[in-house]
C-alpha positions in Angstrom: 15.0 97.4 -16.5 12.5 94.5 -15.7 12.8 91.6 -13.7 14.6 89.6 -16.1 17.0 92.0 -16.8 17.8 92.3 -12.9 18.2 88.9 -12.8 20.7 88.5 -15.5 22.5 91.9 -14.3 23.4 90.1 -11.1 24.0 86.7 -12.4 20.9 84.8 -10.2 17.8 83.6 -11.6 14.2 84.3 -11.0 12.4 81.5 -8.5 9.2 82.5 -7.9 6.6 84.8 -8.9 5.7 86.5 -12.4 9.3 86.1 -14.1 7.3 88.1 -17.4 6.2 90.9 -15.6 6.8 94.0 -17.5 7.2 96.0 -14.9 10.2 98.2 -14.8 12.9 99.7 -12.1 11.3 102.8 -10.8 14.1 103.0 -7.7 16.1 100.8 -5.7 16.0 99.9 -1.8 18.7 98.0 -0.3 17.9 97.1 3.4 17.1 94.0 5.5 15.0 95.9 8.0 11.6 95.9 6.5 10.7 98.5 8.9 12.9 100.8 7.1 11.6 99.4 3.9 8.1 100.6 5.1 9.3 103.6 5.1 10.1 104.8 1.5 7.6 106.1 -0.6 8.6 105.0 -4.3 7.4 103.7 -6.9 8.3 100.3 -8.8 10.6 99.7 -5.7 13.4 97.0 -6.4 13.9 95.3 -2.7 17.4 93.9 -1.9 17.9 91.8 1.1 20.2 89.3 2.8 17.2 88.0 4.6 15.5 85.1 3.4 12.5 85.3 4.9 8.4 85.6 3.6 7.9 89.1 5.7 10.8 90.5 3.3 8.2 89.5 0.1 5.2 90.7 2.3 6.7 94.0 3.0 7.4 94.2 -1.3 3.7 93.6 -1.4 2.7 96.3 1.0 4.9 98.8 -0.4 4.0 98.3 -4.5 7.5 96.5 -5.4 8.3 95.3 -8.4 10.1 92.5 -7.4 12.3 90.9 -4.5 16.3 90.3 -4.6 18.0 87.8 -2.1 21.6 87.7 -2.1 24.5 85.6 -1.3 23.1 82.5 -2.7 21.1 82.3 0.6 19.0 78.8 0.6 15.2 80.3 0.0 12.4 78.6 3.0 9.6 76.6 0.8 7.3 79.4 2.8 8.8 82.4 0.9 8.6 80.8 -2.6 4.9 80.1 -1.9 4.3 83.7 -0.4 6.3 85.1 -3.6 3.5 83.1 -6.0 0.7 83.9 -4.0 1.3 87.6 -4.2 2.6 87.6 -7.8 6.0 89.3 -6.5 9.1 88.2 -8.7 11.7 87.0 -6.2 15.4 86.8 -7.7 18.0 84.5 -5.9 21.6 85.9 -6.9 25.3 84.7 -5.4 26.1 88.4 -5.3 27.1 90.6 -2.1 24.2 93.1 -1.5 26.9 96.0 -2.4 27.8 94.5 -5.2 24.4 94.3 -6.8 23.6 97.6 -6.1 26.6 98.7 -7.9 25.5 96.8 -11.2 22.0 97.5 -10.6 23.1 101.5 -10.3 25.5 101.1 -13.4 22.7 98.7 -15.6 20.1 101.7 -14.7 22.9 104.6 -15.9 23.6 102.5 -19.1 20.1 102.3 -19.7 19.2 106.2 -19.4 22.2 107.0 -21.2 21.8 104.9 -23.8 
């Protein structure tokens, strides 16, 4: 599943960053302490947060994400859009709950290996 797939799976859009990347859901983190983020050692990490803030798409950077989720159709600071170009992170904005998105993001991923 790539970025644009995430996107359309939780009903947002992408904002910022490489909306064409190819890169692909390699696992999923759902937190809004990005000291927890720091953390997990996984590849092609999908990063969902309530917390609109740039740290949350520095911390993406730092840990190899493939992309940045903010949830509940929180209003994105100018600084974070910026950040999200400068690094190259695809940052999704989606009117979801976080537990809602992981849900579809968990039964998009099963579809998807199932076939």
């Amino acid at each position: 599943m790539n970025i644009s797939k995430v996107a359309e799976t939780l009903e947002g859009s992408v904002v910022a960053g490489d909306s064409a990347s190819g890169r692909e859901v390699g696992a999923v983190v759902a937190s809004d302490l990005m000291s927890d983020v720091l953390l997990v050692d996984a590849d092609e990490m999908l990063l969902l947060s309530s917390l609109a803030s740039d740290q949350v798409v520095r911390t993406a950077h730092v840990v190899g994400a493939m992309g940045v989720v903010i949830h509940d159709s929180k209003p994105l600071p100018a600084s974070m859009l910026a950040v999200s170009e400068q690094l190259g992170i695809p940052l999704v904005s989606s009117p979801l709950s976080k537990y809602e998105s992981c849900v579809r993001i968990h039964q998009a991923l099963e579809s998807e290996k199932n076939g």
